[in-house]
TORKOL-4160 file (C-alpha; in steps of 0.2 Angstrom, whole numbers, padded with zeros to 4 digits, m for minus):
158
<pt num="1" X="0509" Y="0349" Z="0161"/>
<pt num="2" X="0509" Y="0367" Z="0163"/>
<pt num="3" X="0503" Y="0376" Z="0182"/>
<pt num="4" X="0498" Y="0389" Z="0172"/>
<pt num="5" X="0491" Y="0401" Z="0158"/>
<pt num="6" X="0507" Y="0411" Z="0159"/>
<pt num="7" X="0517" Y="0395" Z="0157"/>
<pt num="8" X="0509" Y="0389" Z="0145"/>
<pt num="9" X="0514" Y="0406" Z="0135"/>
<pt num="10" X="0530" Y="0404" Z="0140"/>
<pt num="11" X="0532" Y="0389" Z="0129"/>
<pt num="12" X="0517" Y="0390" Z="0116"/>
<pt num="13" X="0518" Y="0373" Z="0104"/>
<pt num="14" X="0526" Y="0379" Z="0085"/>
<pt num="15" X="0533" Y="0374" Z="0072"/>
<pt num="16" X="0552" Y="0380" Z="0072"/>
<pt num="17" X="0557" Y="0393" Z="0059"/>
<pt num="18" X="0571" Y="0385" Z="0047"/>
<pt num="19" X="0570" Y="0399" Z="0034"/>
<pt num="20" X="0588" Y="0406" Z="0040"/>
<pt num="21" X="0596" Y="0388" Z="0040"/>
<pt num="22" X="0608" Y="0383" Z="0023"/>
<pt num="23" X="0601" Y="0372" Z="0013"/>
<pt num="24" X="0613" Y="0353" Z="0015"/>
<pt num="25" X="0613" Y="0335" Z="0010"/>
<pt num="26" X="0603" Y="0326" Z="0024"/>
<pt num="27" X="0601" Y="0308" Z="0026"/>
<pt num="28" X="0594" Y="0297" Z="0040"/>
<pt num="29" X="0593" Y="0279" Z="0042"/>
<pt num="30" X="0582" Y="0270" Z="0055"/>
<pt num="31" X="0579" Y="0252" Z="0061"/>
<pt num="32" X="0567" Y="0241" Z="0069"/>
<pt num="33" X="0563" Y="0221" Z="0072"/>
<pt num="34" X="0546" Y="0213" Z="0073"/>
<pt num="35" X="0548" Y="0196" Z="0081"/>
<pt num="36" X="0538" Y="0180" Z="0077"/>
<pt num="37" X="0537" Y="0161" Z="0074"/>
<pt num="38" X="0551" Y="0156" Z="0064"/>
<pt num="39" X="0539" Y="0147" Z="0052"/>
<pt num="40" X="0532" Y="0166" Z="0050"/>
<pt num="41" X="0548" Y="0172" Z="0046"/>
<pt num="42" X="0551" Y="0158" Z="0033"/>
<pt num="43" X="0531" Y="0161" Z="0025"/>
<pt num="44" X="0536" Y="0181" Z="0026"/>
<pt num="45" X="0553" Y="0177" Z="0018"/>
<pt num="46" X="0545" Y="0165" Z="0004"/>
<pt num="47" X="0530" Y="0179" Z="0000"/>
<pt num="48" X="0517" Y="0163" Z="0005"/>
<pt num="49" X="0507" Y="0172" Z="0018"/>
<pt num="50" X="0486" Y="0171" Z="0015"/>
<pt num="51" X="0488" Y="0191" Z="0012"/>
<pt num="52" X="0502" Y="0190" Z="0001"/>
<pt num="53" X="0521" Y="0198" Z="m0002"/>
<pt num="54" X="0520" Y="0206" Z="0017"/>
<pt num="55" X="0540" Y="0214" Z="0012"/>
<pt num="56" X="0535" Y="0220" Z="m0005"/>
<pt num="57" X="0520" Y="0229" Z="0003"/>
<pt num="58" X="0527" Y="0234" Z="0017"/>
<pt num="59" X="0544" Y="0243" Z="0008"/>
<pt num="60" X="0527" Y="0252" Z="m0001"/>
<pt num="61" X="0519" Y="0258" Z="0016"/>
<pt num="62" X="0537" Y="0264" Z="0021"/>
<pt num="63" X="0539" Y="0274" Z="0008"/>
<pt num="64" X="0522" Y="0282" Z="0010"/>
<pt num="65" X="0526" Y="0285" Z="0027"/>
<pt num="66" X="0542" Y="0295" Z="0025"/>
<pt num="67" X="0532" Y="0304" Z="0011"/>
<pt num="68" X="0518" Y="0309" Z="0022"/>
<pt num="69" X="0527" Y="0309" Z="0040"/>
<pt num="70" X="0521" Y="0327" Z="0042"/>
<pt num="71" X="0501" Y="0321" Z="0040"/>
<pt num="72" X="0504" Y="0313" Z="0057"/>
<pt num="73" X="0518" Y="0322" Z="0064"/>
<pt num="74" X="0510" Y="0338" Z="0069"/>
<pt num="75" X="0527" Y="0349" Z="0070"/>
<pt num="76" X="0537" Y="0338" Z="0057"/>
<pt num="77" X="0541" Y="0351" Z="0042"/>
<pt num="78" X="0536" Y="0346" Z="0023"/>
<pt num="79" X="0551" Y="0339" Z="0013"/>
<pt num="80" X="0554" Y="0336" Z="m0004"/>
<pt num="81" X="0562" Y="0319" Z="m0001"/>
<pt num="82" X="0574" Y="0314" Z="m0016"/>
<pt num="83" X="0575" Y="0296" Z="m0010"/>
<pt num="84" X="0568" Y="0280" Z="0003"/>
<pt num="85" X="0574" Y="0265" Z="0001"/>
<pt num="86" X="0570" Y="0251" Z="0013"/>
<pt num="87" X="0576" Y="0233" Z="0016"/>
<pt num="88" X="0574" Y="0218" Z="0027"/>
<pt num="89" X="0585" Y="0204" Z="0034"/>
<pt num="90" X="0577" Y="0188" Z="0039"/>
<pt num="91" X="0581" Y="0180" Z="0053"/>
<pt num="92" X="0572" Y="0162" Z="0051"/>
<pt num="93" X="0579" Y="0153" Z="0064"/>
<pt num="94" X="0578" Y="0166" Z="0078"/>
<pt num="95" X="0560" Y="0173" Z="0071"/>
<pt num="96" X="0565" Y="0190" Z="0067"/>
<pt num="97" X="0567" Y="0203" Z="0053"/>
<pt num="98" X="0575" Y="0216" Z="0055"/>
<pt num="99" X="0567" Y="0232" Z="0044"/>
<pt num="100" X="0581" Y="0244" Z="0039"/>
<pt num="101" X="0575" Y="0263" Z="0033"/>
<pt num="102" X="0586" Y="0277" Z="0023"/>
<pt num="103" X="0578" Y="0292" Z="0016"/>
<pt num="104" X="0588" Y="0306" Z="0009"/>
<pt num="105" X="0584" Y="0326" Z="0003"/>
<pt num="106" X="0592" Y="0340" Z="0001"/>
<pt num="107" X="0585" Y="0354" Z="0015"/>
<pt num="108" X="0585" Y="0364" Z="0029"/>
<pt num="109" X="0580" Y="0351" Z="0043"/>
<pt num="110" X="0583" Y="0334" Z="0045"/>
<pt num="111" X="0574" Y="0317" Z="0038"/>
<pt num="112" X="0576" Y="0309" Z="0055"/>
<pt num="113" X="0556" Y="0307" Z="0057"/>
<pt num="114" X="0555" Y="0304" Z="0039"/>
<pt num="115" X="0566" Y="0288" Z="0041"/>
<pt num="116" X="0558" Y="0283" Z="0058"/>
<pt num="117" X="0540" Y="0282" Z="0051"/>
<pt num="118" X="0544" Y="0273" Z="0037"/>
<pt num="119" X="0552" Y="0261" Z="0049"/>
<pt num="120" X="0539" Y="0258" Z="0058"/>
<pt num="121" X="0525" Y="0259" Z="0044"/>
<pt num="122" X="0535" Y="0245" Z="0037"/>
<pt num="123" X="0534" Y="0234" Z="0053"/>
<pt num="124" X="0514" Y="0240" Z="0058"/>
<pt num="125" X="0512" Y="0233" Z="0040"/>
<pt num="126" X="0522" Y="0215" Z="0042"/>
<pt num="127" X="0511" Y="0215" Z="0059"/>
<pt num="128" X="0496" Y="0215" Z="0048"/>
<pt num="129" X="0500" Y="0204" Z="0036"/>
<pt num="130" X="0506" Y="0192" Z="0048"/>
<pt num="131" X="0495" Y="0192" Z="0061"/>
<pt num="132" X="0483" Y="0181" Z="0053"/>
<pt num="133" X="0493" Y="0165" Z="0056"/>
<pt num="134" X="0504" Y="0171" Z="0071"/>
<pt num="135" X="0497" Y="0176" Z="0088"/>
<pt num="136" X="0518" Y="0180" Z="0098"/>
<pt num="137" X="0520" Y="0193" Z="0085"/>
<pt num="138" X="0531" Y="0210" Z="0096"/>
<pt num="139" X="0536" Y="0224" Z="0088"/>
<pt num="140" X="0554" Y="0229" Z="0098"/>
<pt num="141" X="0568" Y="0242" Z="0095"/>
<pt num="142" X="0564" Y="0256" Z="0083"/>
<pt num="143" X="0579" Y="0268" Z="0083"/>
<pt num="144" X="0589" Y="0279" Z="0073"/>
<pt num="145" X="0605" Y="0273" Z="0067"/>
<pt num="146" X="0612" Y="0288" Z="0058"/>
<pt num="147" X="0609" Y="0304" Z="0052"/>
<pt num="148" X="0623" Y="0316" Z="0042"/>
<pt num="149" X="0620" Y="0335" Z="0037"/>
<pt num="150" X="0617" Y="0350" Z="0047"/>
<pt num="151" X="0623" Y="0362" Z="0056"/>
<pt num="152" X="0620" Y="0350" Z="0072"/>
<pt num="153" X="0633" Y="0337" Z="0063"/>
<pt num="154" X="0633" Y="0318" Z="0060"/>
<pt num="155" X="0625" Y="0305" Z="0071"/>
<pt num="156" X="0632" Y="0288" Z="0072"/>
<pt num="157" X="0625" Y="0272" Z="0083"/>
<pt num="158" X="0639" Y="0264" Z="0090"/>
């Protein structure tokens, strides 16, 4: 937090200027896990939960999310996003899925955000849809795995 006023000028809060920076290929991929009952993970796997299809609906509410990341991320720059995909790996026996984001444009900033949203809109939405017949459910681990394009270069998670 600042001492004071003229601090707080120092570094006034703004949205960073990209107009100068070339327009590239970017792409950014994300992940997260929401942990459960293993007899949640097999009725999230098998589309029989009391709300219905909870991975159908919640590659949907991914999607929005990348789409509309900067309605929530105050400094996050509108995109024209020319792809969002998202897919899930069950993990019956250890209780988990595992929510996998990429999202892809062609721009002058990265889709970082985009991907990390859509991430976790995914899992906040396998909470909901889950949380009806499962009280353990932990949200854990939302990260970025990659991101290519830029002047700042490729990002790998090793």
């Amino acid at each position: 937090m600042p001492n004071s006023q003229s601090e707080t000028q120092l570094h006034p809060t703004r949205m960073i200027d990209v107009g100068e920076k070339a327009v590239t290929q970017r792409e950014a991929r994300a992940q997260g896990i929401i942990r459960m009952k293993p007899e949640t993970a097999k009725m999230t796997q098998q589309a029989t939960l009391p709300k219905g299809n909870a991975l159908e609906t919640a590659r949907v509410a991914a999607i929005m999310a990348a789409k509309n990341t900067p309605q929530i991320i105050p400094l996050c720059h509108p995109l024209l996003l020319s792809g969002v995909d998202c897919d899930f790996e069950c993990n019956i026996e250890g209780g988990t899925i595992t929510a996998t984001t990429k999202v892809r444009c062609s721009g002058q900033t990265g889709v970082e955000m985009e991907a990390l949203s859509a991430v976790s809109a995914a899992l906040l939405t396998i909470y909901d849809m889950t949380k009806g017949v499962d009280d353990t459910l932990e949200i854990e681990r939302i990260y970025l795995l990659s991101k290519t394009g830029g002047k700042s270069g490729d990002f790998k998670r090793s």
